[in-house]
NUGUKE-83809 format. One record per residue (C-alpha): x, y, z; residue number from 1; residue in three letters. Coordinates in Angstrom, 1 decimal, decimal comma. Last residue first. Example, Ala and Ser with C-alpha at 12.3 -4.5 7.8 and 13.67 -1.06 7.14 Angstrom:
! residues 2
paza X: 13,7 Y: -1,1 Z: 7,1 k: 2 r: SER
paza X: 12,3 Y: -4,5 Z: 7,8 k: 1 r: ALA
***
This chain:
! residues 277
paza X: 35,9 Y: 23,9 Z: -89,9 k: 277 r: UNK
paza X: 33,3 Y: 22,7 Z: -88,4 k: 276 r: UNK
paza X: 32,1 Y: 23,3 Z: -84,8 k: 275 r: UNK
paza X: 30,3 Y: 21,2 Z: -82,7 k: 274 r: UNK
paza X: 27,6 Y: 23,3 Z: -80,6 k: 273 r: UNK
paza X: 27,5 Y: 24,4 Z: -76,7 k: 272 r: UNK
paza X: 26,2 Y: 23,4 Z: -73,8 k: 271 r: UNK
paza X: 27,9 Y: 22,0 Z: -70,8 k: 270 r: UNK
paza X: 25,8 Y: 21,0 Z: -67,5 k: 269 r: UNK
paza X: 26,9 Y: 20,5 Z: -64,0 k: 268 r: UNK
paza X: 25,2 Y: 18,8 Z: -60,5 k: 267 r: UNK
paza X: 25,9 Y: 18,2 Z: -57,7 k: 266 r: UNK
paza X: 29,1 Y: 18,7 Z: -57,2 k: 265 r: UNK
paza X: 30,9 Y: 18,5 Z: -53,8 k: 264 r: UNK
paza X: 33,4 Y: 21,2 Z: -53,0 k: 263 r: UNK
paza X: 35,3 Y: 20,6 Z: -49,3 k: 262 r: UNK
paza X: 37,9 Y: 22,1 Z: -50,3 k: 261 r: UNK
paza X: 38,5 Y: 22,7 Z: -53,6 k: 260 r: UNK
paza X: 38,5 Y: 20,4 Z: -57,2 k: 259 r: UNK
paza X: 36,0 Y: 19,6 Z: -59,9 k: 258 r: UNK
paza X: 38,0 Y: 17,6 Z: -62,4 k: 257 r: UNK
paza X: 37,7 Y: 17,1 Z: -65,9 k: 256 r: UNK
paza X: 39,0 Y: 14,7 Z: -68,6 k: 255 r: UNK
paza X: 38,3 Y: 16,0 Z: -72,2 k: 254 r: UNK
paza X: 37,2 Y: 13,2 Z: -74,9 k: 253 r: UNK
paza X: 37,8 Y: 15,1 Z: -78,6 k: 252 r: UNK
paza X: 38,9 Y: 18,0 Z: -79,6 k: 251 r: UNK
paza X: 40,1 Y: 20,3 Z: -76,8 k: 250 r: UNK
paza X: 37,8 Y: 22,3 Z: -74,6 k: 249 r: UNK
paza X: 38,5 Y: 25,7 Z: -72,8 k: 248 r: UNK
paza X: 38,0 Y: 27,1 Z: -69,7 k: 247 r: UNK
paza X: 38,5 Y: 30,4 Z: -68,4 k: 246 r: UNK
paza X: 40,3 Y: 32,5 Z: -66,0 k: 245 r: UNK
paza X: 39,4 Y: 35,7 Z: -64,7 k: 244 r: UNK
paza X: 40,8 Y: 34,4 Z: -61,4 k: 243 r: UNK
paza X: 37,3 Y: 34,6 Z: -60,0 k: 242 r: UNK
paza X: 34,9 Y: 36,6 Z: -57,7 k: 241 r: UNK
paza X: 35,7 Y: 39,7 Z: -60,2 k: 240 r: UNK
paza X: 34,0 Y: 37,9 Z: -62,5 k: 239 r: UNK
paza X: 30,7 Y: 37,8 Z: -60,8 k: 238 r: UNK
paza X: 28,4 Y: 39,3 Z: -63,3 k: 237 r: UNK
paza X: 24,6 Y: 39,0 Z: -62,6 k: 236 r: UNK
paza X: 21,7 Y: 37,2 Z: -63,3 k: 235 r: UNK
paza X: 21,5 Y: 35,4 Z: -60,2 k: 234 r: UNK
paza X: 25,0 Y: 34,3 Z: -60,4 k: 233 r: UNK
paza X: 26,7 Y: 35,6 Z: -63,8 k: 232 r: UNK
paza X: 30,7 Y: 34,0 Z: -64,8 k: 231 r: UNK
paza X: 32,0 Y: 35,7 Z: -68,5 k: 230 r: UNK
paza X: 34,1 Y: 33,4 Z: -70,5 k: 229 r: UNK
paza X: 31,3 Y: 31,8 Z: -72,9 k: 228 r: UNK
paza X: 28,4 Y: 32,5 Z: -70,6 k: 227 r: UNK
paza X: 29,2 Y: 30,3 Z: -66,8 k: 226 r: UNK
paza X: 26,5 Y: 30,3 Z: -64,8 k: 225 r: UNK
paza X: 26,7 Y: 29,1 Z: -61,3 k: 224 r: UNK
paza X: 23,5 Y: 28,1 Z: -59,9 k: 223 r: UNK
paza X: 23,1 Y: 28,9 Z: -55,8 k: 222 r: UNK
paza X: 20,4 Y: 26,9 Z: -53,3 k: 221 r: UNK
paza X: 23,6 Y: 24,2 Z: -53,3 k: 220 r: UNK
paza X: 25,4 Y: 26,5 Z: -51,5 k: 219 r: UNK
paza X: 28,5 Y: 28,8 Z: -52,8 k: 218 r: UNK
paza X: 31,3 Y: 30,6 Z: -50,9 k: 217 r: UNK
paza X: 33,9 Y: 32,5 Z: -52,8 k: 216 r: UNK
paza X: 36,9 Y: 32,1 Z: -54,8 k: 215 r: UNK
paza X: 35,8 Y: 30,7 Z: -58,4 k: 214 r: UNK
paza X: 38,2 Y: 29,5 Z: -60,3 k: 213 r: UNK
paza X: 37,9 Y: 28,3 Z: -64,0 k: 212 r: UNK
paza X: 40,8 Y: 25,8 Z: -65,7 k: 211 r: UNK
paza X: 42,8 Y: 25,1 Z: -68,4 k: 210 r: UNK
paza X: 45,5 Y: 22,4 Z: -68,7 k: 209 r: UNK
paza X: 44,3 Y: 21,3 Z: -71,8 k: 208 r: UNK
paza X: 43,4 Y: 17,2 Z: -70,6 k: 207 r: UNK
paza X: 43,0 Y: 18,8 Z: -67,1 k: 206 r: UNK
paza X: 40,2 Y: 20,5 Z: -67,5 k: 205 r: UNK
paza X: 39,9 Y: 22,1 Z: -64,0 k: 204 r: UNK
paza X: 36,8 Y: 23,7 Z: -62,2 k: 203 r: UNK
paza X: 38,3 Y: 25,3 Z: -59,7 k: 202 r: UNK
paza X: 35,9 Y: 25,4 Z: -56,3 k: 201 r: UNK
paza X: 35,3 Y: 28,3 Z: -53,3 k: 200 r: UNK
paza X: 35,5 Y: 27,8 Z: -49,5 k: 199 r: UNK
paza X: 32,2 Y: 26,5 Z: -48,9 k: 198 r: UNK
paza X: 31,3 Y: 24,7 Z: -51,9 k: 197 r: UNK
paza X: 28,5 Y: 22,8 Z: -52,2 k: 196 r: UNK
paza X: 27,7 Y: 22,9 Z: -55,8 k: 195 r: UNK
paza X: 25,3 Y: 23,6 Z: -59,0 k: 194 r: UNK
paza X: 26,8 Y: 24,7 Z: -62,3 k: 193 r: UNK
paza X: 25,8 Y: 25,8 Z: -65,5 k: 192 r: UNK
paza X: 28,0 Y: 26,0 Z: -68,3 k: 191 r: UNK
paza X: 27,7 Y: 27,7 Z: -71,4 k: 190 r: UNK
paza X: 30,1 Y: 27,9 Z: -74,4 k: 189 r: UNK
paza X: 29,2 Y: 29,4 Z: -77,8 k: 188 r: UNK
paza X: 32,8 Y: 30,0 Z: -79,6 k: 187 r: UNK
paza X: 33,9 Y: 33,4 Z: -79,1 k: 186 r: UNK
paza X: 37,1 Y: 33,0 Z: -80,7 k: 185 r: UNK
paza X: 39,8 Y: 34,6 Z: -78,1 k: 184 r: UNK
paza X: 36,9 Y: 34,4 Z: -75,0 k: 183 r: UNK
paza X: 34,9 Y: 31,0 Z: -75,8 k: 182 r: UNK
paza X: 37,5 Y: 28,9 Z: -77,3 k: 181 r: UNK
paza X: 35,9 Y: 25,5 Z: -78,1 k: 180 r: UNK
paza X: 38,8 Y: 23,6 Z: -79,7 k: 179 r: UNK
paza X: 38,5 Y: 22,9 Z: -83,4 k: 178 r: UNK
paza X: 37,2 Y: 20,4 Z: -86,2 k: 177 r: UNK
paza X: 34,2 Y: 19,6 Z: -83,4 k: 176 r: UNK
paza X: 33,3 Y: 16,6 Z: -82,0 k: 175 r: UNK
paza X: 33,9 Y: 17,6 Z: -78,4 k: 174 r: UNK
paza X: 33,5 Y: 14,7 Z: -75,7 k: 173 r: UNK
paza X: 33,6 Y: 15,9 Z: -72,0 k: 172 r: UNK
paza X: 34,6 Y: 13,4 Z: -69,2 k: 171 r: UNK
paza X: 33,9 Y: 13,3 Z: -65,7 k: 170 r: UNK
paza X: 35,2 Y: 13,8 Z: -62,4 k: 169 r: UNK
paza X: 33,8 Y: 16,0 Z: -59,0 k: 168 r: UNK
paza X: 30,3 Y: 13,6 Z: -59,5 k: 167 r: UNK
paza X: 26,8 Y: 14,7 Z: -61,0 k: 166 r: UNK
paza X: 27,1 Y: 15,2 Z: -64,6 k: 165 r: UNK
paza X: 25,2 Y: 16,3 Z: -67,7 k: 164 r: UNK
paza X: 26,9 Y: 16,7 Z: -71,4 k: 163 r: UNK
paza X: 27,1 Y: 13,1 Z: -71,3 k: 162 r: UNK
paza X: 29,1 Y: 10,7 Z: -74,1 k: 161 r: UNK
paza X: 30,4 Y: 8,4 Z: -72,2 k: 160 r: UNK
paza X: 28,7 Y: 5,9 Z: -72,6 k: 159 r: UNK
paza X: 29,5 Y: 6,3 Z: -76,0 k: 158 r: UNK
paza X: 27,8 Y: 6,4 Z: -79,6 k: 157 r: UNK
paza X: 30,1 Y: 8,8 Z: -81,0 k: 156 r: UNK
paza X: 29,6 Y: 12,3 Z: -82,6 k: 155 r: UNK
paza X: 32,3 Y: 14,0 Z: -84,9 k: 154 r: UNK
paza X: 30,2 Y: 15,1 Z: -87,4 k: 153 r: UNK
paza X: 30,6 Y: 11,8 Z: -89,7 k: 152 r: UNK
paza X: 28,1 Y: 10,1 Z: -87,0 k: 151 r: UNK
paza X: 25,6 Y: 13,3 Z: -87,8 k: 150 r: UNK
paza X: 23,0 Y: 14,6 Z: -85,3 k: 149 r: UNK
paza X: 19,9 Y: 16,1 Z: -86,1 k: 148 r: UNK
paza X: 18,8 Y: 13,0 Z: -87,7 k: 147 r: UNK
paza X: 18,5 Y: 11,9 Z: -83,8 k: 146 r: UNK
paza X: 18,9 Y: 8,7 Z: -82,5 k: 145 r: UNK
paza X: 22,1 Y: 9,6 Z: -81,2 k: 144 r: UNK
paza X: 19,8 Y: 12,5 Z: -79,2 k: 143 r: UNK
paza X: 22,1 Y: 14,9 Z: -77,3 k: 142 r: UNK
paza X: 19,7 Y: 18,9 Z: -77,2 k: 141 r: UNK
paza X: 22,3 Y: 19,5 Z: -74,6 k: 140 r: UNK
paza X: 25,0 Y: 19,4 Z: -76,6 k: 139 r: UNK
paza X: 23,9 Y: 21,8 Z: -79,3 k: 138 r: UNK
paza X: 21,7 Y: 21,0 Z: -82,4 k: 137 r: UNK
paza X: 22,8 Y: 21,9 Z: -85,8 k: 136 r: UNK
paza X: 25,7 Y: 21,4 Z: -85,8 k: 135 r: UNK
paza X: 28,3 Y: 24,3 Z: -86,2 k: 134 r: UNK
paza X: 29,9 Y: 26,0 Z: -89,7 k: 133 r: UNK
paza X: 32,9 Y: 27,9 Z: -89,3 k: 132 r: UNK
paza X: 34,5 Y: 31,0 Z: -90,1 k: 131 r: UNK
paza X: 31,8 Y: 33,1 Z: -88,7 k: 130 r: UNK
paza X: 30,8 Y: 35,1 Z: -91,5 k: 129 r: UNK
paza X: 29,8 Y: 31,9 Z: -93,7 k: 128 r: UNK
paza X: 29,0 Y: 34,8 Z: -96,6 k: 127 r: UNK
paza X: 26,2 Y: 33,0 Z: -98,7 k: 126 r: UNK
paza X: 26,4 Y: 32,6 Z: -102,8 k: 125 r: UNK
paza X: 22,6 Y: 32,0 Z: -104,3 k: 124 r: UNK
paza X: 22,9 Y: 30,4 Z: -107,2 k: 123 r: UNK
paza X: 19,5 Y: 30,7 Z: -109,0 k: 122 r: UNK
paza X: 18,5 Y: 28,7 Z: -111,9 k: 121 r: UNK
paza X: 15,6 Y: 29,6 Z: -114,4 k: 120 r: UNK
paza X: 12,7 Y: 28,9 Z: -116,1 k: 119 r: UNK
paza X: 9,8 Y: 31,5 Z: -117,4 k: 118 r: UNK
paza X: 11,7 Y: 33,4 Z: -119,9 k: 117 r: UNK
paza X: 14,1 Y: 31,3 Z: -121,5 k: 116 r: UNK
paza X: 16,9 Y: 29,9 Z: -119,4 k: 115 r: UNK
paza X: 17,6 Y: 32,2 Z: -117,4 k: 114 r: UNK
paza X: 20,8 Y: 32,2 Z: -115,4 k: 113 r: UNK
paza X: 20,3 Y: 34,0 Z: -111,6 k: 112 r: UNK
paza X: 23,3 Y: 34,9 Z: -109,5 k: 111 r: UNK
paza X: 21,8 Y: 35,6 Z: -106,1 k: 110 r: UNK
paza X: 24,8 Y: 37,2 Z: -104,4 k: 109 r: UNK
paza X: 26,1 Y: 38,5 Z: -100,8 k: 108 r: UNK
paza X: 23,8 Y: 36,9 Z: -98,9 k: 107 r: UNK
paza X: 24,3 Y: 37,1 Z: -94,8 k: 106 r: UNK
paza X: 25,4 Y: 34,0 Z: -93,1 k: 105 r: UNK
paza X: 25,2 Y: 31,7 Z: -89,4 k: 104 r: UNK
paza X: 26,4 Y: 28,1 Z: -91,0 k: 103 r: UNK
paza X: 23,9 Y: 24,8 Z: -89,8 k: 102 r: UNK
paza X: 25,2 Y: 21,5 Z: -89,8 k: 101 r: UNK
paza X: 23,2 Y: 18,3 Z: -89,4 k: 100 r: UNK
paza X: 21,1 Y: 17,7 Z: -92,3 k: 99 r: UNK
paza X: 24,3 Y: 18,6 Z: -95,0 k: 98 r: UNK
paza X: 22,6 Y: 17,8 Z: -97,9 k: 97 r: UNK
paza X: 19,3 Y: 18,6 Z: -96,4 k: 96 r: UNK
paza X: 19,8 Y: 22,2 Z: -96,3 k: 95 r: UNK
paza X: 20,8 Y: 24,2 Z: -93,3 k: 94 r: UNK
paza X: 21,0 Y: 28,6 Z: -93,0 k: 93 r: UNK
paza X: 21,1 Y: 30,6 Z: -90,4 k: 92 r: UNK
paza X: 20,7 Y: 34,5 Z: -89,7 k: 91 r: UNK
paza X: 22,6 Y: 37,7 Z: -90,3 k: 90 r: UNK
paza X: 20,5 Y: 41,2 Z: -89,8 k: 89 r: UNK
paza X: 19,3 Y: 43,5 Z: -92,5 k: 88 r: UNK
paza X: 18,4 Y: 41,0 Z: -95,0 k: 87 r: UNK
paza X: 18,9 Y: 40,0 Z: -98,3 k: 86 r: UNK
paza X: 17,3 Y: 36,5 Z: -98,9 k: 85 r: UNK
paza X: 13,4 Y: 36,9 Z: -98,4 k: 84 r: UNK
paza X: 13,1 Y: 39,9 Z: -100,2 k: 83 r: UNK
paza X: 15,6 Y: 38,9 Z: -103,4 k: 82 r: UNK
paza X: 14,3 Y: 35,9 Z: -103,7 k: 81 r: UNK
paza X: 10,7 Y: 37,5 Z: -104,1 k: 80 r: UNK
paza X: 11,4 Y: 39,4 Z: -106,5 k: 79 r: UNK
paza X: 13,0 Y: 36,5 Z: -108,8 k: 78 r: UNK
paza X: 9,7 Y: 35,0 Z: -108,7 k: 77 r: UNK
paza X: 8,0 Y: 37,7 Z: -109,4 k: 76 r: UNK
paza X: 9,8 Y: 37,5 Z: -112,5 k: 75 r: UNK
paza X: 8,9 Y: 33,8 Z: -113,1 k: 74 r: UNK
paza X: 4,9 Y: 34,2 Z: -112,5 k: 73 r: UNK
paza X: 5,1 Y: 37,0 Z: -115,0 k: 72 r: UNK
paza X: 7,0 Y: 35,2 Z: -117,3 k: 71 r: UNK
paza X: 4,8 Y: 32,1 Z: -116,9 k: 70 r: UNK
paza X: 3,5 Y: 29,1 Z: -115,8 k: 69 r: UNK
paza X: 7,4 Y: 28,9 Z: -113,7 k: 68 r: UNK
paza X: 9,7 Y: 26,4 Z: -113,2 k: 67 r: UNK
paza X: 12,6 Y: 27,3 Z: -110,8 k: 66 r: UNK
paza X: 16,2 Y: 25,5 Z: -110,0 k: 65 r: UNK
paza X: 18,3 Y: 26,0 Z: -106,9 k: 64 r: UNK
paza X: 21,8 Y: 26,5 Z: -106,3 k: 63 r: UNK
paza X: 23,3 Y: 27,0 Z: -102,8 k: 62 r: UNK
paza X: 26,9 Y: 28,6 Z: -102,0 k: 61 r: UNK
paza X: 28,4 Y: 28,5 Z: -99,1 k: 60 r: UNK
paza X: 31,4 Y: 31,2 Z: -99,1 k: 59 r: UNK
paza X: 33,9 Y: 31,3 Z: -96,1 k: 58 r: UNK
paza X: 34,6 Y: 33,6 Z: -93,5 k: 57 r: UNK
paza X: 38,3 Y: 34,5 Z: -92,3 k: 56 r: UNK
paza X: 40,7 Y: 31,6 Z: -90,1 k: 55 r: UNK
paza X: 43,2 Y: 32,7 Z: -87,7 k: 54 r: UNK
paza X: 46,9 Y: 31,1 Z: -87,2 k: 53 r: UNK
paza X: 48,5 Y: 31,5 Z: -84,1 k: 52 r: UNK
paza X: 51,4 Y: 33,6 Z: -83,6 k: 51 r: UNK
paza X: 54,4 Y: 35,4 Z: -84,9 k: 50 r: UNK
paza X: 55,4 Y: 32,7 Z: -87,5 k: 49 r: UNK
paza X: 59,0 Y: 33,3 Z: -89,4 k: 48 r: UNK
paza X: 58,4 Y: 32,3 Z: -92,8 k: 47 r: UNK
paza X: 60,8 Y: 29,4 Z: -95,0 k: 46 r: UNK
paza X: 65,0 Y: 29,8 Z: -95,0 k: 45 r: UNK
paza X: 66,4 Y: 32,0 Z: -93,3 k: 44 r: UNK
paza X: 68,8 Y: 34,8 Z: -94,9 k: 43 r: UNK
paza X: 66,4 Y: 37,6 Z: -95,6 k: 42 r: UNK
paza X: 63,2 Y: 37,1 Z: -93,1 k: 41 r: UNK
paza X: 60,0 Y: 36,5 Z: -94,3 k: 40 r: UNK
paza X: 56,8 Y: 37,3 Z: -92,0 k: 39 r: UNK
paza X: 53,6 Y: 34,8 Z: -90,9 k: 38 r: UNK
paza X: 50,8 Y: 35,5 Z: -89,0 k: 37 r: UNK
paza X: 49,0 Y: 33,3 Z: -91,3 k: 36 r: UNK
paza X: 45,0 Y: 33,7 Z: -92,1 k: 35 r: UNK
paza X: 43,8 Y: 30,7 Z: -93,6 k: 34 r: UNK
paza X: 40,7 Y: 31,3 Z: -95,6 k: 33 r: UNK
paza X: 39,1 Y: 27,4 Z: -95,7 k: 32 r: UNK
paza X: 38,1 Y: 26,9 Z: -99,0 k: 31 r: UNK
paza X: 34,5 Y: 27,4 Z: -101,1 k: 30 r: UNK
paza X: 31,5 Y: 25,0 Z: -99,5 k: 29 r: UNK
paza X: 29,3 Y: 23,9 Z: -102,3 k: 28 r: UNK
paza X: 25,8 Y: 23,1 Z: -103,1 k: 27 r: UNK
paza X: 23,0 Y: 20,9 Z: -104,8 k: 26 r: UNK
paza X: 19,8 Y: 20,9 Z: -107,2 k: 25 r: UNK
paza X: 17,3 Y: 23,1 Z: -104,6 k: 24 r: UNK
paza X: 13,6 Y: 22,5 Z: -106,0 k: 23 r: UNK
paza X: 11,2 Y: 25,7 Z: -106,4 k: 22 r: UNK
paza X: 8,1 Y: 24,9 Z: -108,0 k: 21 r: UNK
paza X: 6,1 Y: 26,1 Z: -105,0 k: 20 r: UNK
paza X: 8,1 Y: 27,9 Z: -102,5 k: 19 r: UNK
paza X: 8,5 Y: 25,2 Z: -99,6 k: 18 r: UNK
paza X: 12,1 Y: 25,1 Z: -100,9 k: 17 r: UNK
paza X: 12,9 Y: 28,1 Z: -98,8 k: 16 r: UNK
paza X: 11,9 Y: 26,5 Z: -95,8 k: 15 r: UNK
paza X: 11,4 Y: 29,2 Z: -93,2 k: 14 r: UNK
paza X: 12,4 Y: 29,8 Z: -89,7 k: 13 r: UNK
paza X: 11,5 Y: 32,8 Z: -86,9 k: 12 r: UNK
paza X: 12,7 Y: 34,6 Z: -83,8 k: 11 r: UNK
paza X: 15,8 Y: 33,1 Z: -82,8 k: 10 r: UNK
paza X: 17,4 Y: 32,7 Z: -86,9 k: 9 r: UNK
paza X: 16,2 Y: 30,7 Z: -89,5 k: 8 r: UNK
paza X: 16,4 Y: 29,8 Z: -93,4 k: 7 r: UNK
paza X: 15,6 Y: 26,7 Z: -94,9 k: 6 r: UNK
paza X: 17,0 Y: 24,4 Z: -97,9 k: 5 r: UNK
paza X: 15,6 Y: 20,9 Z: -98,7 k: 4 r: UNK
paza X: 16,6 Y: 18,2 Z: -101,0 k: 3 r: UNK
paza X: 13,5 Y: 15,9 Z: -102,1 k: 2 r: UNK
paza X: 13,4 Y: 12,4 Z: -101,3 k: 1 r: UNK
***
């Protein structure tokens, strides 16, 4: 089976190796950029750490192989790279080695080697601006069936594995590298919730210790959204109805808890991706 590469953001998608002649050979993800808040400090032995440690972008880098009829046919080739990859705005990028991960980039470099004049290869070096690559689908797009998901991504074939529940306790499975940190690391987080709750509810992940508040009245005619850290009803901000607290998600199974009096669920959704480190 051929490899594939393509190219997508909200608006639009394209397979790159759809280009006649064009095959993709393989690629490579550079290192992890650790970012220590580390200091030295004469008479101690090792680095003093000031906090926790952030992560910069990463390079993925894709190489690709052209035939052309000719040299024309080659050079316009090479013009045409350049259009489609350098862009104005970032977008996403997944290739078939990797089916199941997409990384949001901009191109830095399209390092070409020619190899007479009508064939070449093209190494086409990404900036992986996040710091992360995510999968490909989020959890509400859940299919185990699915190509889209990947067993070696983190995903298990569970019961439990529901991103859609109807009762005050559940369980949460992250397969990510990383916990899901909405506010700090903006990790995509939605939650959508739909309760009885006359005198307010906490939503409480008690496997973290985190938890989201919300102190006033709600009916089952109301959905709660919840966008990364940020709480709208009906569209708009309700923060200051809330602790300003926020949930987060460890790796792995989370247990969770809807509590309050007299709060019944019925019914909440998470959505978000996996994220890789």
């Amino acid at each position: 089976m051929s490899k594939w590469a393509r190219m997508f953001d909200k608006n639009s998608s394209f397979t790159i190796t759809d280009i006649p002649k064009l095959s993709m050979l393989d690629f490579e993800e550079e290192g992890v950029q650790v970012n220590a808040n580390a200091q030295e400090m004469n008479g101690t032995d090792g680095v003093i750490l000031g906090g926790r440690t952030t992560f910069g972008s990463f390079k993925l880098i894709l190489r690709f192989w052209y035939k052309g009829n000719d040299t024309d046919d080659y050079n316009l080739m090479k013009q045409r790279l350049r259009g489609l990859l350098f862009k104005r705005d970032p977008y996403y990028i997944s290739h078939s080695d990797m089916p199941g991960k997409k990384y949001a980039v901009y191109c830095e470099d399209n390092a070409i080697t020619d190899v007479g004049t009508q064939f070449g290869q093209f190494e086409v070096s990404f900036v992986v601006f996040k710091g992360y690559s995510e999968s490909l689908k989020d959890t509400q797009s859940l299919n185990l069936m699915s190509d889209f998901w990947q067993y070696g991504n983190g995903l298990t074939a569970s019961e439990d594995t529901k991103y859609t529940h109807h009762k005050n306790k559940f369980k949460i499975f992250n397969g990510s590298t990383d916990t899901i940190e909405p506010a700090m690391n903006r990790h995509d987080l939605e939650i959508t919730i739909n309760i009885d709750a006359p005198n307010g509810f906490k939503l409480v992940n008690k496997t973290n210790k985190t938890e989201f508040e919300y102190t006033k009245k709600l009916t089952t005619k109301d959905t709660l959204v919840i966008k990364g850290a940020n709480p709208f009803l009906k569209n708009k901000r309700v923060g200051h109805n809330t602790t300003f607290e926020y949930v987060t998600i460890a790796e792995g199974y989370n247990d969770f808890e809807i509590q309050g009096d007299g709060a019944i669920l019925k019914e909440i959704k998470f959505k978000f991706p996996f994220i890789y480190r």
